[in-house]
N, CA, C and O atoms as CSV, one atom per row, in Angstrom:
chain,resi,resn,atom,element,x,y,z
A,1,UNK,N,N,-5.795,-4.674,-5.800
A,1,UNK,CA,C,-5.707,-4.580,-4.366
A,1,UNK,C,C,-5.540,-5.961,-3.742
A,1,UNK,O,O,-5.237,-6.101,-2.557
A,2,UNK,N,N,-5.786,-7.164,-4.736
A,2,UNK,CA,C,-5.756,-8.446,-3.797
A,2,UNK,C,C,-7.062,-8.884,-3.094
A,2,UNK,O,O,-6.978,-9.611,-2.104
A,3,UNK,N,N,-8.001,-8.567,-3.456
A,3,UNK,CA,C,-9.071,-9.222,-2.508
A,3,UNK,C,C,-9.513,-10.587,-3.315
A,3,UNK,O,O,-9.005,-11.055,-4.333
A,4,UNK,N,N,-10.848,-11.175,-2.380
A,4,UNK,CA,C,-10.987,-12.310,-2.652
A,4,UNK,C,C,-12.303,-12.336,-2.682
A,4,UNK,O,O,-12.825,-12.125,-1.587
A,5,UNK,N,N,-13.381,-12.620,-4.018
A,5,UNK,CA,C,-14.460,-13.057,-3.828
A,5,UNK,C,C,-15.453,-14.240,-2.978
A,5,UNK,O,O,-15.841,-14.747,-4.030
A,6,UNK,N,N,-15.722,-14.555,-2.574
A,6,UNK,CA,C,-16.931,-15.164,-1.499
A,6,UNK,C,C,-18.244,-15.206,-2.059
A,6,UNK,O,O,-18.728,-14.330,-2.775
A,7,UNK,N,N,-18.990,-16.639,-1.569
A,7,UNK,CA,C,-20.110,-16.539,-1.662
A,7,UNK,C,C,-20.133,-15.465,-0.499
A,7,UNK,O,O,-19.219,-15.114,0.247
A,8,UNK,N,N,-21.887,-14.907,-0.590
A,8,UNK,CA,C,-22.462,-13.937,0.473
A,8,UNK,C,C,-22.003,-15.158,1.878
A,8,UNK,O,O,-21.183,-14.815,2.730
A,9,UNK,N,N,-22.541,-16.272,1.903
A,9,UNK,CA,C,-22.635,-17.620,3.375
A,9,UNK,C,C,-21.544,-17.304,3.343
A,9,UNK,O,O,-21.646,-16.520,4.286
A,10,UNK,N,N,-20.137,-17.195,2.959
A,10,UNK,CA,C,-19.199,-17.399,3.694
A,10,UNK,C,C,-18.315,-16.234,4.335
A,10,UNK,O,O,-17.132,-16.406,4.630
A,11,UNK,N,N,-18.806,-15.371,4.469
A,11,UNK,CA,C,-18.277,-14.147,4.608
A,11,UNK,C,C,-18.786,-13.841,6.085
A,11,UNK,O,O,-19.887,-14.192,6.511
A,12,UNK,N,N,-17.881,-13.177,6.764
A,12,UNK,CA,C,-17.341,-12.641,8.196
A,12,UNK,C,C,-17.882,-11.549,8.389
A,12,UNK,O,O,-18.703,-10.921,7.721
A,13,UNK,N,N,-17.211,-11.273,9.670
A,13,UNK,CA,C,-17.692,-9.828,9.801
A,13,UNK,C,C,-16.864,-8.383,9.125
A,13,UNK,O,O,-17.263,-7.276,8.765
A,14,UNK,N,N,-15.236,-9.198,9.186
A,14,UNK,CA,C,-14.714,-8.391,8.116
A,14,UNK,C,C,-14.508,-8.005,6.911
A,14,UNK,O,O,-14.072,-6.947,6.458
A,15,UNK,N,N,-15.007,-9.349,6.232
A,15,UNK,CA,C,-15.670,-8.740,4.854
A,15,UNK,C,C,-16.879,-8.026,4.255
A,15,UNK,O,O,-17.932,-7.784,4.844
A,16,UNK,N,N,-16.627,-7.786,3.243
A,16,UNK,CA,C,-17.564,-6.503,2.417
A,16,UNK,C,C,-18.489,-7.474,1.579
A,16,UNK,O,O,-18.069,-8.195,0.673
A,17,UNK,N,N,-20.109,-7.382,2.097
A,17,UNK,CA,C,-21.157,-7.990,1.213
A,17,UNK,C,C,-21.704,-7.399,0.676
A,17,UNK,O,O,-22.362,-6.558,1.288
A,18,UNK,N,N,-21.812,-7.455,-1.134
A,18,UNK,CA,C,-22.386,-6.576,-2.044
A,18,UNK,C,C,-23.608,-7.428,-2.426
A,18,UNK,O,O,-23.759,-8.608,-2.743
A,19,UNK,N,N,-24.408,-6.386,-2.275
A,19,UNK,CA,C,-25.974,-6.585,-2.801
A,19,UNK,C,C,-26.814,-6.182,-3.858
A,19,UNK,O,O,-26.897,-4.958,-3.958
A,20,UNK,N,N,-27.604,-6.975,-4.856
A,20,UNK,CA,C,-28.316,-6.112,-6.083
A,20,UNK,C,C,-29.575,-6.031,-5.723
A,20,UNK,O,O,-30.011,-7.168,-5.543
A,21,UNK,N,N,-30.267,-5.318,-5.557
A,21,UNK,CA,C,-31.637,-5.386,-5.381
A,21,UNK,C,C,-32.223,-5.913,-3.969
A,21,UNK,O,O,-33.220,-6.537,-3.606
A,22,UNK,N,N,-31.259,-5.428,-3.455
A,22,UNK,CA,C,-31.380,-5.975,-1.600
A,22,UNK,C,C,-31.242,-7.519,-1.606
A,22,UNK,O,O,-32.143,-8.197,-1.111
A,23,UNK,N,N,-30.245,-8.043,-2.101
A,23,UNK,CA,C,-30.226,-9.379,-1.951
A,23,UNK,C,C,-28.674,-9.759,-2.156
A,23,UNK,O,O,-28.035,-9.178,-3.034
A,24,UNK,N,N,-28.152,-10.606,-1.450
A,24,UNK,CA,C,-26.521,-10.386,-1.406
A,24,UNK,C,C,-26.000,-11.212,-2.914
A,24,UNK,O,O,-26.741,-11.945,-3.569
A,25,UNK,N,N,-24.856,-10.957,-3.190
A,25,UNK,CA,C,-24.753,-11.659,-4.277
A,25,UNK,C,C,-23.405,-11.647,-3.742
A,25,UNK,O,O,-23.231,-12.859,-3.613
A,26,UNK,N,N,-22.255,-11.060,-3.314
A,26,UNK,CA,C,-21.219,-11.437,-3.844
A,26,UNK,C,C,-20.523,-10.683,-2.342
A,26,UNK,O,O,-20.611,-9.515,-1.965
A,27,UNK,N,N,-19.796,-11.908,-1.678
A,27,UNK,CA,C,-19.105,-10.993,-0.752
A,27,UNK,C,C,-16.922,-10.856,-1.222
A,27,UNK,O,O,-16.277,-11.702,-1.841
A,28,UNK,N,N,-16.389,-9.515,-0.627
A,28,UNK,CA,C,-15.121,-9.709,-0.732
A,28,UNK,C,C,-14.922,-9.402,0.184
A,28,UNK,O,O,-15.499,-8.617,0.936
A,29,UNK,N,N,-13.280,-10.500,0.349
A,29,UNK,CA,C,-12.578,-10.117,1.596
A,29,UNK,C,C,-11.028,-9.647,1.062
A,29,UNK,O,O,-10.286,-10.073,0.177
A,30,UNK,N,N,-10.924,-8.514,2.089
A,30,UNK,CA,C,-10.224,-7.783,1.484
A,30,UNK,C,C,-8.607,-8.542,2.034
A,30,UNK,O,O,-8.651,-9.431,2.885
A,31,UNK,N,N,-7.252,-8.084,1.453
A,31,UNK,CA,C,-6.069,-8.748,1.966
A,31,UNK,C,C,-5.603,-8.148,3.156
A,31,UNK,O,O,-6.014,-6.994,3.281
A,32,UNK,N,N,-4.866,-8.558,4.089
A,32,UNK,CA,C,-4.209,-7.971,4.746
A,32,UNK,C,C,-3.572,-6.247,4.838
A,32,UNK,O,O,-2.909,-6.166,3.804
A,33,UNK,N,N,-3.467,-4.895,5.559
A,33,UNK,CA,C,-2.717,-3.959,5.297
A,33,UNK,C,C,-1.482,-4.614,4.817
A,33,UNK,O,O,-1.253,-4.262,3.660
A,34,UNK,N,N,-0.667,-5.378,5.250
A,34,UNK,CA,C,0.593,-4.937,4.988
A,34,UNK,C,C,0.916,-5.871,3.629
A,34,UNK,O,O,1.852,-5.680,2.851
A,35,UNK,N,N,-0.113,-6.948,3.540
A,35,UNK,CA,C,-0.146,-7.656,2.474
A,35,UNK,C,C,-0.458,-6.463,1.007
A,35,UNK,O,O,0.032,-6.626,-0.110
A,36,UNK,N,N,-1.301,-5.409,1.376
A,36,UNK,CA,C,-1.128,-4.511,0.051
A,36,UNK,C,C,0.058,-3.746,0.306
A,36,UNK,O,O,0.925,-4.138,-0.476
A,37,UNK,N,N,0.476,-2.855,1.028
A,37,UNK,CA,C,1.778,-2.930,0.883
A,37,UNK,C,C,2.903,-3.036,-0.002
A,37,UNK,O,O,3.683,-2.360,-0.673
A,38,UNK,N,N,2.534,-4.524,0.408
A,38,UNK,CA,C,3.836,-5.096,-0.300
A,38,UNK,C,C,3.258,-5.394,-1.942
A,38,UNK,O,O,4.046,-5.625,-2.859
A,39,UNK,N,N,2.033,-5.353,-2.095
A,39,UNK,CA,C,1.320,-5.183,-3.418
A,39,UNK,C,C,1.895,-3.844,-3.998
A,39,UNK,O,O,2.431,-3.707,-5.097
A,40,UNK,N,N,1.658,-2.795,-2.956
A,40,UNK,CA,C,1.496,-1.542,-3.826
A,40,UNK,C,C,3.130,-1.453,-4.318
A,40,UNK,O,O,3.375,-1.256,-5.508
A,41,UNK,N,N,4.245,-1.614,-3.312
A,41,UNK,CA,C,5.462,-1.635,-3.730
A,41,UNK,C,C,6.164,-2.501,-4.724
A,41,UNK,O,O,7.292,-2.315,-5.181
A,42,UNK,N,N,5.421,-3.374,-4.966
A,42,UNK,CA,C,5.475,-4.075,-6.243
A,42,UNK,C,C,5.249,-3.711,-7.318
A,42,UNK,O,O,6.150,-3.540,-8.139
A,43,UNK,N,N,3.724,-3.459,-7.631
A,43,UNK,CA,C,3.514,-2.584,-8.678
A,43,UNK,C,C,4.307,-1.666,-8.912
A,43,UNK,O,O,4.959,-1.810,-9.946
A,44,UNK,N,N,4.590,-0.284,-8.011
A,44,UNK,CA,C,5.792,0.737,-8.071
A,44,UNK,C,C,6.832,0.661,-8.972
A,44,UNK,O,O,7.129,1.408,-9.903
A,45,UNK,N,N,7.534,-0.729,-8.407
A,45,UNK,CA,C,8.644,-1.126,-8.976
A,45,UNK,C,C,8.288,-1.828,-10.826
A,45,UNK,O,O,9.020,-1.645,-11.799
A,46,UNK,N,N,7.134,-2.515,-10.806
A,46,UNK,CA,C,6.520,-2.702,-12.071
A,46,UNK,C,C,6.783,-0.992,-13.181
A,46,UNK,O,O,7.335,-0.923,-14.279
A,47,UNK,N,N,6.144,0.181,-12.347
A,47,UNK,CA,C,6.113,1.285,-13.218
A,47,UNK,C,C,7.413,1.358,-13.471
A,47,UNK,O,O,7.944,1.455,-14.577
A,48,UNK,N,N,8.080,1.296,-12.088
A,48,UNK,CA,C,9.585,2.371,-12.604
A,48,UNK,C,C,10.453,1.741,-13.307
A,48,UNK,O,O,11.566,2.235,-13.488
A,49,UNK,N,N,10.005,0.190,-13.981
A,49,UNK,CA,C,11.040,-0.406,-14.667
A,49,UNK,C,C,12.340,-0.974,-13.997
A,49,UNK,O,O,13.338,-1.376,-14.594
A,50,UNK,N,N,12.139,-0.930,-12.658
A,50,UNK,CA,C,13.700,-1.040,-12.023
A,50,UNK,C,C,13.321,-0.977,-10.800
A,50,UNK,O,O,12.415,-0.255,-10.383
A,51,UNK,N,N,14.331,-2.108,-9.826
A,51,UNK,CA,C,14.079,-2.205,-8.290
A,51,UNK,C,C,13.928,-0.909,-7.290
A,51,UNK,O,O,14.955,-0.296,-7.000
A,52,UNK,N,N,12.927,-0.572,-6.868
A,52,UNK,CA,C,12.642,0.790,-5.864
A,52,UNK,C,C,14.329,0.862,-5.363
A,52,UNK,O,O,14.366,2.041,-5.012
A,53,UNK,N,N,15.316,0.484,-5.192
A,53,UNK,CA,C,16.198,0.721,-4.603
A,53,UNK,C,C,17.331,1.493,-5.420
A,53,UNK,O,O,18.063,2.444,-5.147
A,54,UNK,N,N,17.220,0.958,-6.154
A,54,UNK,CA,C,18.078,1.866,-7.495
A,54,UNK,C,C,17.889,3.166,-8.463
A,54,UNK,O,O,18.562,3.635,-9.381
A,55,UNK,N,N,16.339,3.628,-7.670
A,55,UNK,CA,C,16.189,4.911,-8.016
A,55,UNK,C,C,16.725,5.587,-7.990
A,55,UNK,O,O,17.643,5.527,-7.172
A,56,UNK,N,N,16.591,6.894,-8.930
A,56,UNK,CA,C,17.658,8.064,-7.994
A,56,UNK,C,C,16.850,8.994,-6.620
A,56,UNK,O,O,15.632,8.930,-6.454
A,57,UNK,N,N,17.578,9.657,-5.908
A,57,UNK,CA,C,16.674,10.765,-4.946
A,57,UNK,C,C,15.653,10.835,-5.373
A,57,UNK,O,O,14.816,10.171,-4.761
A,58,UNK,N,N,15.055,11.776,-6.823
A,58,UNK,CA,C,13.686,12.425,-6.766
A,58,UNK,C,C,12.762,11.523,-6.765
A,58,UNK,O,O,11.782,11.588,-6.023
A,59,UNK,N,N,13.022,10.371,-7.785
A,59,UNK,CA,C,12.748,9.375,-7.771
A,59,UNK,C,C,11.782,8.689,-6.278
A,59,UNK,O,O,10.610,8.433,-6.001
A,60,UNK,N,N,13.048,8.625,-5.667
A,60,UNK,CA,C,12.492,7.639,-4.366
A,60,UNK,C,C,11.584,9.130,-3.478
A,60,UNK,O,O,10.593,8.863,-2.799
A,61,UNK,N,N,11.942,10.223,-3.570
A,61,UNK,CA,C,10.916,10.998,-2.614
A,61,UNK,C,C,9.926,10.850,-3.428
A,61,UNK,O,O,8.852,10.641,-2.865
A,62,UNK,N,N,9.908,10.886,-4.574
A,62,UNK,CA,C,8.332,10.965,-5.613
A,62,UNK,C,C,7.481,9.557,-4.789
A,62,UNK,O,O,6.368,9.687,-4.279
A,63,UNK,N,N,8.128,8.473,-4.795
A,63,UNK,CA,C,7.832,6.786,-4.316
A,63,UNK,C,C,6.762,7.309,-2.811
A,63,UNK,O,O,5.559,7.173,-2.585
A,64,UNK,N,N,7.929,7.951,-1.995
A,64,UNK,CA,C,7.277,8.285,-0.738
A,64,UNK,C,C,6.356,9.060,-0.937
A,64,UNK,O,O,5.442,8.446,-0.388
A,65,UNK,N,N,5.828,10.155,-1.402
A,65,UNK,CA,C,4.816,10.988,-1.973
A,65,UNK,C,C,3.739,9.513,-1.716
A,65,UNK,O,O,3.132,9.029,-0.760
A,66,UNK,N,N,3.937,9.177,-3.172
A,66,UNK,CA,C,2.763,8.412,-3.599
A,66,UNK,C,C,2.501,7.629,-2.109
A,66,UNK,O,O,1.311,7.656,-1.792
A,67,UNK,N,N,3.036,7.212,-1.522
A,67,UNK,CA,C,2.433,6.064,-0.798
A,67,UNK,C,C,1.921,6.883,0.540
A,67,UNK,O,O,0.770,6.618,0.888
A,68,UNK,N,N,2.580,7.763,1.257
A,68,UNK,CA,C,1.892,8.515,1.754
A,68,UNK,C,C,0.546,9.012,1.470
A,68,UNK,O,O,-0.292,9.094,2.367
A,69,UNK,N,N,0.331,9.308,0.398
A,69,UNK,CA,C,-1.333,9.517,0.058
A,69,UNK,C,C,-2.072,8.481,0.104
A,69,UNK,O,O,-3.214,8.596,0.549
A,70,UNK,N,N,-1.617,7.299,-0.319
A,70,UNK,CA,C,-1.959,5.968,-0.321
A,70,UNK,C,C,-2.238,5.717,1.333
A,70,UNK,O,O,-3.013,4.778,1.511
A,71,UNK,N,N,-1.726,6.415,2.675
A,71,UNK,CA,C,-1.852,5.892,3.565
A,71,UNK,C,C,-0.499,4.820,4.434
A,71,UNK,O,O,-0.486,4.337,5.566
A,72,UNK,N,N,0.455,4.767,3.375
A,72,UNK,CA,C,1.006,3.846,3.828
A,72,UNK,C,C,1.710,3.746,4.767
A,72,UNK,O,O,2.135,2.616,5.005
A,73,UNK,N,N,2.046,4.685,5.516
A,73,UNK,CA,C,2.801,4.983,6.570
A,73,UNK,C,C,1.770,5.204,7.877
A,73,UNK,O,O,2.055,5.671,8.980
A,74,UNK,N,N,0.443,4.702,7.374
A,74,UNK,CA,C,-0.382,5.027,9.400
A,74,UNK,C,C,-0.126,3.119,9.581
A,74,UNK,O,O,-0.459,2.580,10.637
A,75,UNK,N,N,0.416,2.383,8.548
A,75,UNK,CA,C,0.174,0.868,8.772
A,75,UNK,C,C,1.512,0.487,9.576
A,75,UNK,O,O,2.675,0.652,9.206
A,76,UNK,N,N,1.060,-0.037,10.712
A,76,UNK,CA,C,2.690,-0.856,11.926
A,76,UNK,C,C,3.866,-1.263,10.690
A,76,UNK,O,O,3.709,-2.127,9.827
A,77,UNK,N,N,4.879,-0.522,10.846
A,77,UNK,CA,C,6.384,-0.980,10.338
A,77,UNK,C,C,6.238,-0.668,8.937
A,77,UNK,O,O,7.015,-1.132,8.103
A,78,UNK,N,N,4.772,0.497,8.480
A,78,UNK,CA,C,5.332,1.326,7.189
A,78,UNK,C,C,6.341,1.470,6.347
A,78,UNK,O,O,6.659,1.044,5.237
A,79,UNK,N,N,7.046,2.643,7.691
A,79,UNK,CA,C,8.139,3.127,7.505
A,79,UNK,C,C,9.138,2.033,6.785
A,79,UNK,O,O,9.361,1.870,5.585
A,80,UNK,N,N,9.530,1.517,7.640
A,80,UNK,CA,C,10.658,0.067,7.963
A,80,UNK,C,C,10.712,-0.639,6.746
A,80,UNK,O,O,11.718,-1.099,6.205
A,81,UNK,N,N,9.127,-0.703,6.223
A,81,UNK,CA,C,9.293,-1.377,5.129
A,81,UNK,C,C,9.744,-0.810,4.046
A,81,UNK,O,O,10.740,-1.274,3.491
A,82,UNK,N,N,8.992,0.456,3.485
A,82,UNK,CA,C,9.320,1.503,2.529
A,82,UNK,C,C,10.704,1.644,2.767
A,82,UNK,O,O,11.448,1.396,1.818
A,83,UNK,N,N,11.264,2.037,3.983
A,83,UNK,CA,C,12.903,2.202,4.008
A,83,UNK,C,C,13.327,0.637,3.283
A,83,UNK,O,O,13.470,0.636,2.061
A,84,UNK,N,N,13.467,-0.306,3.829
A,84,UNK,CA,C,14.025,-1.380,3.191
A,84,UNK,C,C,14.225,-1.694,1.617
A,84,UNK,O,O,15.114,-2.193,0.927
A,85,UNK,N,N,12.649,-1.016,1.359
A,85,UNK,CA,C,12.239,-1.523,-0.395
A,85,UNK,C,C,13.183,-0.397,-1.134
A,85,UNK,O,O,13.719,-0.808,-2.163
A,86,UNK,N,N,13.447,0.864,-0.789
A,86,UNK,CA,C,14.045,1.700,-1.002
A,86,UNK,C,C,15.076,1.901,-0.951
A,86,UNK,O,O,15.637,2.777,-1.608
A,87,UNK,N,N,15.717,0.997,-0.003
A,87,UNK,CA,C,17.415,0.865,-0.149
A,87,UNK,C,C,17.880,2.323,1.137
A,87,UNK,O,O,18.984,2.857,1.235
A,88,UNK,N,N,16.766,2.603,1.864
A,88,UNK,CA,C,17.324,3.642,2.307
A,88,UNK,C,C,17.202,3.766,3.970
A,88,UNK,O,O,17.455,2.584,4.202
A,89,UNK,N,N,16.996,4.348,5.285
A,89,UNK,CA,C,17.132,4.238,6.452
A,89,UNK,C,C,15.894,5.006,6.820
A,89,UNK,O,O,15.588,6.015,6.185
A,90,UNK,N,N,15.238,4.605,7.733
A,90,UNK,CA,C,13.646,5.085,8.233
A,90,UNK,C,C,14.285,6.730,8.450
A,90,UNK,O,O,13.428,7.578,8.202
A,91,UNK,N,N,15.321,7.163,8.770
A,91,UNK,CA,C,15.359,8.513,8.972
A,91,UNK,C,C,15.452,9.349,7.647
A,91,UNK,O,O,15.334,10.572,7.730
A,92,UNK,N,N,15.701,8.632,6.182
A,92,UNK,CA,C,15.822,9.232,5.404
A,92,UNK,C,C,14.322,9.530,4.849
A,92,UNK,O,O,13.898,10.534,4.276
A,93,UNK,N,N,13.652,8.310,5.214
A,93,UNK,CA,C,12.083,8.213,5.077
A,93,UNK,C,C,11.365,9.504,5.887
A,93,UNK,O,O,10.581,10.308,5.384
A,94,UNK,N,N,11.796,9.486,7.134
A,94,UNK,CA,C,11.110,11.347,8.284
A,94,UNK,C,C,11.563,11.951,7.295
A,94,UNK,O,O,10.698,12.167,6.445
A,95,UNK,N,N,12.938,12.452,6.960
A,95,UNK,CA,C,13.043,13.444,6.266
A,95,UNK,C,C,12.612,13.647,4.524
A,95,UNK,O,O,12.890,14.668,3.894
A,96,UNK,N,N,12.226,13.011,4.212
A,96,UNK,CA,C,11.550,13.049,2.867
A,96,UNK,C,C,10.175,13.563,3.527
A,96,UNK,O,O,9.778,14.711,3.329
A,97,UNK,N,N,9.567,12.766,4.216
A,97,UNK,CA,C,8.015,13.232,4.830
A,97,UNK,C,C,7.960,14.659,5.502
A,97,UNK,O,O,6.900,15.283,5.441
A,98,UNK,N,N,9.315,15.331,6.290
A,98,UNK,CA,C,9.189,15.950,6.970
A,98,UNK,C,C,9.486,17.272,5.475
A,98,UNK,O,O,8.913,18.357,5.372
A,99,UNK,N,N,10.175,16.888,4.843
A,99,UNK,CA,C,10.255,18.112,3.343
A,99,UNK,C,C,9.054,18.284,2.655
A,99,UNK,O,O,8.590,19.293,2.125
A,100,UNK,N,N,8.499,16.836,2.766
A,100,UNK,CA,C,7.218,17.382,2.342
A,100,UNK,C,C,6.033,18.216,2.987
A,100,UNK,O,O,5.405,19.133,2.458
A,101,UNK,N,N,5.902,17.763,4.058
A,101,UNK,CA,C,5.387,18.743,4.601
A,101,UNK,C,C,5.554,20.236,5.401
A,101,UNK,O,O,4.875,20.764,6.282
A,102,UNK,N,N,6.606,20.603,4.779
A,102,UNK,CA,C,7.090,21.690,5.301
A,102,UNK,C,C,6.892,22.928,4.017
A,102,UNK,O,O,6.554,24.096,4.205
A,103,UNK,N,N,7.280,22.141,2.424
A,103,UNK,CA,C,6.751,22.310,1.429
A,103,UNK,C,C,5.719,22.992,1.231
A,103,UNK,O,O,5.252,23.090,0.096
């Protein structure tokens, strides 16, 4: 996921402080949304052996599947991005989402 360990002292309000025995030991801060993102679409492309763009169809709706469960589309310019990494147009992106849920 990209996060970053911390002493407990240096950690914010947006990071996550883990404690053993009621006593902090270890805080993480987590990366940016869109910074995983672009993590998770990386990896993706790690599985499929080949640039998200050169998939075929089932392929790239399978891509959208996954990341949709993942959330990735409630994050500003989702879409935009997944379309880009995909080689394909934010409307092809509705309509993959919109098959799926009609499914």
């Amino acid at each position: 996921m990209g996060g970053r360990m911390l002493e407990p002292g240096e950690a914010t309000d947006d990071d996550v402080v883990l404690s053993w025995e009621g006593r902090p030991v270890v805080a993480v801060r987590l990366p940016a949304l869109s910074e995983s993102l672009e993590r998770i679409l990386a990896d993706l492309e790690r599985r499929h052996g080949l640039p998200l763009a050169e998939l075929d169809r089932g392929a790239k709706q399978s891509v959208v599947r996954n990341l949709e469960a993942r959330g990735a589309f409630a994050l500003r310019h989702g879409v935009e991005t997944v379309a880009s990494a995909l080689g394909v147009s934010r409307f092809t992106i509705y309509n993959y989402l919109n098959r799926e849920g009609n499914a």
